[in-house]
N, C-alpha and C positions, 0 to 999 in steps of 0.2 A: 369800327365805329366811324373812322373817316370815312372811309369807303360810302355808309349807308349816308352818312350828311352831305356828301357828292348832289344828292338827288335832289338837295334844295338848293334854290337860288342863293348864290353867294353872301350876300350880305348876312341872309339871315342863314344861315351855315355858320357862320362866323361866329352870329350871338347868342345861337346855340352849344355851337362848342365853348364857348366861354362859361356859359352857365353851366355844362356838364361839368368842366375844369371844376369852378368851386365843390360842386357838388363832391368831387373825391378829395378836393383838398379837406373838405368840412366833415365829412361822414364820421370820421372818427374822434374828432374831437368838440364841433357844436355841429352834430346831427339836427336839430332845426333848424340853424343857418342854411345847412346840406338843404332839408326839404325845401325851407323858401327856392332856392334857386333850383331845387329840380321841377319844383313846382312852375315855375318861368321857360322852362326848357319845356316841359310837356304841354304848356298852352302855345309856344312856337310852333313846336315841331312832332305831335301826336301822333304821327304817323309813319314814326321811324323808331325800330325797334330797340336801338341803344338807349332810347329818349325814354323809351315805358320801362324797361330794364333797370336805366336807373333812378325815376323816379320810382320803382319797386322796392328798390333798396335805399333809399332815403328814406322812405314809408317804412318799411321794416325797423332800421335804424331809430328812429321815434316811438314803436310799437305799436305806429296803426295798422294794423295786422288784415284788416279787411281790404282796406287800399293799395296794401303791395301786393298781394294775393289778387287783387283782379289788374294790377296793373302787371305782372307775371306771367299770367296769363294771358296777356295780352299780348304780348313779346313772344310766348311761346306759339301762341296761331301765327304769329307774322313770320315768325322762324324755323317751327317745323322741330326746332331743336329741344333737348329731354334737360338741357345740362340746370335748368333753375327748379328742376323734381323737388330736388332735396327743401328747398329755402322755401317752398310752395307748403310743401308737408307739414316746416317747419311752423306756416303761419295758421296753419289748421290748430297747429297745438298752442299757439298763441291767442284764437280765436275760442279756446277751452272746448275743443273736439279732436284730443288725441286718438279717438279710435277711426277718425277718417284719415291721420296719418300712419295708422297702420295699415288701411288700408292700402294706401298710396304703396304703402313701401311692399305690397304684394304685387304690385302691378308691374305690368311687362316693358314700360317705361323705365326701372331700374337696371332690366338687363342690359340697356342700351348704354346707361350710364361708365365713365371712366372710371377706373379704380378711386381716384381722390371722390371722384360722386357718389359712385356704393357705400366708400368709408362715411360719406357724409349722411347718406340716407340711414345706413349703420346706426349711425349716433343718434339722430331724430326717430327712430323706432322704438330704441332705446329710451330718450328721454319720454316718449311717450306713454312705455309703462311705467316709468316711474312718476307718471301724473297719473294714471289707475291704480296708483299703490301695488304696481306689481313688479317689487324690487325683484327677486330672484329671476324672472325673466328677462327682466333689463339685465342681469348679469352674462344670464345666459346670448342673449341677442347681439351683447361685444366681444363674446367669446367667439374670433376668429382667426384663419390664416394669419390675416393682417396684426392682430395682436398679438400672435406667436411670433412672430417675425421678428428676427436681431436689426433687422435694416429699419434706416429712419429716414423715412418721407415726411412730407410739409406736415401731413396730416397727423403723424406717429403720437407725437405729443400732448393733441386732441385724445385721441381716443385712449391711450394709457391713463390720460387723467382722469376721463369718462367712465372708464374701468375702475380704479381705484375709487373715483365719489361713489360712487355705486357698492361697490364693498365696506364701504365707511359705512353708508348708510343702513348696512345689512348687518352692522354690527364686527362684519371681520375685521377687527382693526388691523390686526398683524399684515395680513393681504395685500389692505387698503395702504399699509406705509410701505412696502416692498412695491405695489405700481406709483406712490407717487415718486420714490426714487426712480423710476424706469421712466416716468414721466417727464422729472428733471433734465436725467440725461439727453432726452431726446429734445428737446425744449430748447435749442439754439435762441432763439428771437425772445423767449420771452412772453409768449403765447397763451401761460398757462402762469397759476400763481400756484404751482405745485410746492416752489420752495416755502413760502408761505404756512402752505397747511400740514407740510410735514414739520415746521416749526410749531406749530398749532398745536399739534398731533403729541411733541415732546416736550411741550408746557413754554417752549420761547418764547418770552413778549418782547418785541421791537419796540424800542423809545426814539422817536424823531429830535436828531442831531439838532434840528432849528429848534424844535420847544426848548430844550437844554438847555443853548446858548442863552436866547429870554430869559428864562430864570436866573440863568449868571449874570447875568445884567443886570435883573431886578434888583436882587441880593447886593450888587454892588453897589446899586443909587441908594437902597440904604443903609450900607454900612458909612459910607461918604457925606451924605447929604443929611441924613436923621427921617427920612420920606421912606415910603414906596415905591415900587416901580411907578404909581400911578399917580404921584406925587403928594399924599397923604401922610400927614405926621406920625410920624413910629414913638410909642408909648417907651421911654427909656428901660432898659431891663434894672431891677433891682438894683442897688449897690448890697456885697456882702458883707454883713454883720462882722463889726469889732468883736474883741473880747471882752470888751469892756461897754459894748453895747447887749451882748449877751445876757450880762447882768444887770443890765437894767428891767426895772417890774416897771410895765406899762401904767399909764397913769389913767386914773379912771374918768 
């Protein structure tokens, strides 16, 4: 990426790369903050391919699925290179035309791809029939080498858990909890909320340690105070009846 911002004049290299900066600091956590500033970078510098790339994926990131798709392509004429296939495919099925990412994923453009690309085209074929309702061939279509395989790459984790949704959804439960433990394992980073759904899956409900606390607070401003947490007066409880108020007959 430095390399291609080489070809601009200094200054604005400079405010270009600053804007790419946010744009990855931002992507994954205010993805629109990310497009504003890729959006600043692509009216700079639209003629440099790191600059459509990732105002592509800023665009994807927010869900406008039309404008990273042409801004993808845009990168790709400039570069000649296959490696954005997958994320291309992926916005076809985002554009609600999964049967032109199947297409995709038959084209000779895949053979070109690296093994982490195939896995990825893999998955988006995959997800694609399962937007045609055609679960069994989504199982069928993750059924591979790479998912037989004991070795765990970045990718491994993805698609074991893409495996098991897929069998959840097809009804095998038993299957579906045998790959999310396999998905677990492989899940270093965190990648996947596989622990989660196999907690799902064995009826575990997670209570948030902070809600907790609040309530034992609340509870404490009023056993102290005579209030609520929200500072509302608490109706006193009963006192219990004497023996000798037992017997007394209410008076009319």
């Amino acid at each position: 990426m430095r390399q291609e911002l080489m070809s601009l004049p200094k200054t604005l290299a400079e405010d270009v790369s600053r804007n790419l900066v946010m744009v990855a600091r931002l992507i994954d956590e205010d993805p629109e903050q990310a497009y504003a500033y890729s959006r600043i970078a692509l009216r700079l510098a639209s003629r440099v391919a790191a600059v459509r790339e990732a105002a592509g994926f800023a665009a994807y990131a927010t869900q406008k699925y039309s404008e990273a798709l042409a801004e993808f392509r845009a990168a790709k004429r400039m570069t000649g290179s296959v490696e954005l296939w997958p994320v291309m495919a992926d916005c076809e099925r985002g554009l609600g035309r999964p049967e032109r990412a199947l297409a995709m994923a038959g084209e000779p453009e895949v053979q070109k791809l690296d093994k982490a690309g195939q896995v990825e085209m893999r998955l988006v074929a995959a997800g694609a029939r399962r937007d045609m309702d055609q679960l069994d061939a989504a199982i069928v279509t993750l059924q591979s080498s790479e998912l037989a395989s004991s070795a765990v790459h970045p990718w491994t984790a993805r698609l074991r858990y893409a495996y098991a949704d897929a069998l959840l959804a097809a009804g095998r439960e038993n299957e579906a909890r045998e790959w999310f433990g396999k998905a677990l394992e492989a899940d270093k980073d965190g990648s996947t909320d596989a622990s989660d759904r196999l907690a799902e899956m064995d009826g575990v409900e997670f209570v948030d340690a902070l809600d907790e606390e609040e309530a034992d607070e609340n509870g404490a401003d009023e056993n102290e105070n005579g209030t609520d947490g929200n500072g509302d007066a608490v109706s006193p409880e009963p006192e219990t009846a004497t023996d000798s108020d037992k017997d007394r007959t209410p008076e009319a």
